[in-house]
C-alpha positions as CSV (number, residue, x, y, z in Angstrom):
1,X,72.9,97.8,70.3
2,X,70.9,94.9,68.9
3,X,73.8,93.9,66.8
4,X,76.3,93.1,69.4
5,X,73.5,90.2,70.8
6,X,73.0,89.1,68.2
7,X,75.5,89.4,65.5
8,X,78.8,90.5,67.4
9,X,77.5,88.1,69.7
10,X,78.0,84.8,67.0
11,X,81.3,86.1,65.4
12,X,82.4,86.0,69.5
13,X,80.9,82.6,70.0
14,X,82.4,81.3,66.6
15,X,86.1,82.8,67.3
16,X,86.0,81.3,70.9
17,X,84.2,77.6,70.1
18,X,87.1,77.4,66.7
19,X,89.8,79.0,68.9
20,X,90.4,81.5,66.0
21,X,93.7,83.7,66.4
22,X,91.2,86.6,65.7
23,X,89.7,89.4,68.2
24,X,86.7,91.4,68.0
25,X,86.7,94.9,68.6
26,X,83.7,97.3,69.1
27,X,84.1,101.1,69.6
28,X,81.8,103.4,70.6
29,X,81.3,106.7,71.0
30,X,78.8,106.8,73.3
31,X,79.5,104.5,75.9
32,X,81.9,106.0,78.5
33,X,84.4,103.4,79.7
34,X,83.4,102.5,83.5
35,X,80.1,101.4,81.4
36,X,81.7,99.1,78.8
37,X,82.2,95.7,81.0
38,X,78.6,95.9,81.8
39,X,76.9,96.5,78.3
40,X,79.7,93.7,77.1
41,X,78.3,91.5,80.0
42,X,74.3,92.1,79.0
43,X,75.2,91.6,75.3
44,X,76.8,88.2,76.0
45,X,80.4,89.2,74.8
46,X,82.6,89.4,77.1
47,X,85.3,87.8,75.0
48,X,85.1,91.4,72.6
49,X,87.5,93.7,73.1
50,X,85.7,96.9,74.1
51,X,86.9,100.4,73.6
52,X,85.7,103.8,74.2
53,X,86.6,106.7,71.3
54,X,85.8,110.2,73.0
55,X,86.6,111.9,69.3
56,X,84.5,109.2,67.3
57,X,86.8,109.5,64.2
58,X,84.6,107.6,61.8
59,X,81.4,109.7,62.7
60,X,79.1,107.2,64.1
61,X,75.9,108.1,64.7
62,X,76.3,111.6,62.2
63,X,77.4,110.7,58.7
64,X,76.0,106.6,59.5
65,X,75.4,104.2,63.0
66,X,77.6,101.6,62.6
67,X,81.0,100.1,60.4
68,X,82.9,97.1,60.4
69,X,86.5,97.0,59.4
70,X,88.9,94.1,58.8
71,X,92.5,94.8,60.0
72,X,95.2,92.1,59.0
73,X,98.3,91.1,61.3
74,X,100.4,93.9,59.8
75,X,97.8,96.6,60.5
76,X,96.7,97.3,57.3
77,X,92.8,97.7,57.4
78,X,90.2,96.4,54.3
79,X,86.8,95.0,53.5
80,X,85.3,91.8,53.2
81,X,82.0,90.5,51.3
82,X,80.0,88.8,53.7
83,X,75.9,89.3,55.1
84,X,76.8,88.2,58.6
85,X,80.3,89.2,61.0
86,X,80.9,85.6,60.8
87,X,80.9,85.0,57.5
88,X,83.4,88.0,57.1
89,X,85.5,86.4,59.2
90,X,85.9,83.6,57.9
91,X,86.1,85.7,54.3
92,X,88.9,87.6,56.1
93,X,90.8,84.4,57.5
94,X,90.6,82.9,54.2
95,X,92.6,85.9,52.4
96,X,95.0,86.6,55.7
97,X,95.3,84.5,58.0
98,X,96.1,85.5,61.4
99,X,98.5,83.3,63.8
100,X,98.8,82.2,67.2
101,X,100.9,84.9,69.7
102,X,101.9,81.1,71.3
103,X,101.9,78.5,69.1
104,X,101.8,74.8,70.3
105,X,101.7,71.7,67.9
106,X,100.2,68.7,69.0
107,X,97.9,69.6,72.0
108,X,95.2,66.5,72.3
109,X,94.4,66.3,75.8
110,X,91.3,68.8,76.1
111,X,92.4,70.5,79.6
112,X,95.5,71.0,78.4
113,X,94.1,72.7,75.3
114,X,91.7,74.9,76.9
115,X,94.6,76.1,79.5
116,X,96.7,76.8,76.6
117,X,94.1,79.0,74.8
118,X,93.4,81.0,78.1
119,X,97.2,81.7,78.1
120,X,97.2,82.3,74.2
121,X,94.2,85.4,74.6
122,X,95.2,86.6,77.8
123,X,91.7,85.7,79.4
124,X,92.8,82.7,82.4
125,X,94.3,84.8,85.1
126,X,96.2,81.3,86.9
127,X,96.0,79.5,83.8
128,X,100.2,78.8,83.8
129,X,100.3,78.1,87.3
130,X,97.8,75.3,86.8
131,X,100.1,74.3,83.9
132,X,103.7,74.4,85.9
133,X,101.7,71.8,88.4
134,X,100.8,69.7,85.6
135,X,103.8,69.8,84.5
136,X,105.4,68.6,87.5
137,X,103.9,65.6,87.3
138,X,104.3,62.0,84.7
139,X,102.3,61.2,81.3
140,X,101.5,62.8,78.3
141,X,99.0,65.4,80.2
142,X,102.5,66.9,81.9
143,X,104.3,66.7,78.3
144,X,101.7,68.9,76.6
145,X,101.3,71.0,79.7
146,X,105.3,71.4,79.5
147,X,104.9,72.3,75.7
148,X,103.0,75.2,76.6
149,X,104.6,76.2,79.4
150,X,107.6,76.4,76.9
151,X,106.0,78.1,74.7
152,X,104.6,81.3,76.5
153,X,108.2,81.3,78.4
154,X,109.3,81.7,74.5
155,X,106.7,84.5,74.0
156,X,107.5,86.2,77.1
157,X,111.5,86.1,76.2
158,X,111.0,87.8,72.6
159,X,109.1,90.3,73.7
160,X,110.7,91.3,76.9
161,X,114.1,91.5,74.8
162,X,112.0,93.8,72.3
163,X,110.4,95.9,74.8
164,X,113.1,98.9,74.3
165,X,113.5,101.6,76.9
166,X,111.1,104.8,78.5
167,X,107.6,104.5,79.8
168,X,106.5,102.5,76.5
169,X,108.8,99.2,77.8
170,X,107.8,99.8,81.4
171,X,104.7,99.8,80.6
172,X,105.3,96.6,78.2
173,X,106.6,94.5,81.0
174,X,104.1,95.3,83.3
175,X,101.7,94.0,81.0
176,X,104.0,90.9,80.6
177,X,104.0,90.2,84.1
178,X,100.7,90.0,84.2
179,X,100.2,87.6,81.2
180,X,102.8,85.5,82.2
181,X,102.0,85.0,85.8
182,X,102.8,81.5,86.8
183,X,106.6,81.7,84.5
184,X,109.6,82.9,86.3
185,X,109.0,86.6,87.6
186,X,112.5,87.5,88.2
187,X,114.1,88.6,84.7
188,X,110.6,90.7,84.8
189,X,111.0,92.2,87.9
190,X,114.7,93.1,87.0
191,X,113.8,94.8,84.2
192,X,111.2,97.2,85.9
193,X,113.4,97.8,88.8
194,X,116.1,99.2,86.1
195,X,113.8,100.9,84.1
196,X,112.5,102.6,87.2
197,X,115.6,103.8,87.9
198,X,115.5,106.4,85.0
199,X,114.7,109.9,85.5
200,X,112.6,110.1,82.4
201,X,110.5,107.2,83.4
202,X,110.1,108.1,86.9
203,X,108.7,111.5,86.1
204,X,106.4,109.5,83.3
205,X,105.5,107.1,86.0
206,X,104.2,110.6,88.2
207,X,102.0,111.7,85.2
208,X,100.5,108.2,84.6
209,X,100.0,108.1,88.4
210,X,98.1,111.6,88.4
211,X,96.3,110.5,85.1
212,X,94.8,107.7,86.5
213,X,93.4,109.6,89.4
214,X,91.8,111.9,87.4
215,X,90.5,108.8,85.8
216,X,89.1,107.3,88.5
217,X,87.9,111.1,89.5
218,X,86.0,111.6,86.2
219,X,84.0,107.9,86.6
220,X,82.5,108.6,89.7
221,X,78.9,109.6,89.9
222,X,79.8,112.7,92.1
223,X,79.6,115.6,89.9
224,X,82.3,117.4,92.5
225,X,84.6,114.3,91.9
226,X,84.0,115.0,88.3
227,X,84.9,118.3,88.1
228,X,87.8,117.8,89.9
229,X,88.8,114.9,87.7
230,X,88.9,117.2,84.8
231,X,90.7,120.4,86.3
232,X,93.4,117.6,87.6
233,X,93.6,116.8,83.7
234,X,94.2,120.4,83.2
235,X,96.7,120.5,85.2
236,X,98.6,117.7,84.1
237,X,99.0,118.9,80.6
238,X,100.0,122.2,81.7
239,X,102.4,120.8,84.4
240,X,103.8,118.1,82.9
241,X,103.4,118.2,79.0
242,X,106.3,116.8,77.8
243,X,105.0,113.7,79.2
244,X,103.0,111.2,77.9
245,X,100.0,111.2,80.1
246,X,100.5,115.2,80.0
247,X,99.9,114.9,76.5
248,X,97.6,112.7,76.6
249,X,95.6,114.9,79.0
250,X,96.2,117.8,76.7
251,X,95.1,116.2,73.2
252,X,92.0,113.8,74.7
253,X,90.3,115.9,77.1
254,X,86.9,114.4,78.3
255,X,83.6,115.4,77.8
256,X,82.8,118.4,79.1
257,X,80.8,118.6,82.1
258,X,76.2,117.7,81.6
């Protein structure tokens, strides 16, 4: 827990102030995940990526409390020398560099800039909108606002035209549409309203509905709510297991009741 104030805490800072194309991940055990915004929040990182891991695959806290890995663009994972998580990063960026998800060349005027990285991690919910008015408008604030604006619309193209089909894509362009607010929703929308259409996805769609309830069940403080939280997980992967969610339900069950 000290670590992530202190030294989570300056990789963050560092990644953020540089505007790395790097994110830092911490995984816990421990922490269920209705509590992760807040320790994020008290630990001064809200810019780490937080994640829960109900099976704790690398044994924290039995065979040691705590391990960092590096993980490269294409996934494969490795070590760095370093004392400090910033001096691993910049280790790690040194050996593989990551890159941009939307890349701009040229961005000088700072508002502009810090619009554009919003967009680039995902973090300025209105951040293209503000853009598109920008835009709108004459001098070489509207050309670099433009730039970016091209750029995510570039971003949002590719990956809606590699999204593929079932309850993964639907689920990609739902994320899409809400990255992209502020571009054109319509080729978006279109392609949820067809995927919806499918008989597969709309029984997917029914698990992920019930799976979330359950969800929301399981984090309340009600021990009644709990309970029925995990007997509606039950459920699921015995009604529906062919599904997703069902599966998902049947292979990650959560803790068992205090």
């Amino acid at each position: 827990m000290a670590s992530l104030g202190e030294g989570v805490k300056q990789a963050v800072d560092w990644i953020e102030q540089e505007r790395k194309p790097a994110w830092l991940i911490c995984i816990t055990p421990d922490e269920q995940p209705s509590e992760l915004v807040g320790l994020a929040q008290s630990k001064g990182i809200t810019n780490a990526l937080m994640a829960h891991d109900p099976r704790n695959r690398l044994k924290i806290s039995t065979r040691n409390i705590y391990q960092t890995h590096m993980m490269a663009p294409d996934g494969a994972l490795w070590r760095v020398p370093g004392k400090t998580h910033k001096e691993m990063l910049i280790a790690a960026e040194a050996q593989k560099p990551g890159t941009f998800r939307i890349p701009v060349e040229g961005l000088t005027d700072p508002k502009v800039t810090a619009a554009w990285w919003m967009v680039e991690r995902g973090t300025g919910k209105g951040a293209l909108k503000e853009l598109t008015v920008v835009a709108k408008k004459k001098g070489t604030t509207a050309e670099q606002a433009q730039k970016v604006i091209d750029a995510a619309q570039k971003a949002c193209d590719t990956a809606l035209a590699a999204a593929g089909d079932g309850l993964a894509a639907y689920e990609t362009v739902e994320r899409l549409a809400g990255r992209f607010e502020g571009l054109d929703p319509k080729p978006l929308k279109t392609r949820l309203s067809e995927l919806g259409k499918d008989a597969k996805v709309k029984e997917e769609l029914k698990a992920r509905d019930m799976w979330l309830k359950c969800q929301a069940a399981l984090a309340s403080p009600k021990p009644k709510e709990q309970a029925a939280g995990r007997d509606g997980l039950a459920q699921l992967a015995k009604k529906m297991p062919d599904t997703v969610y069902g599966k998902k339900a049947a292979n990650e069950p959560p803790p068992a009741a205090p």
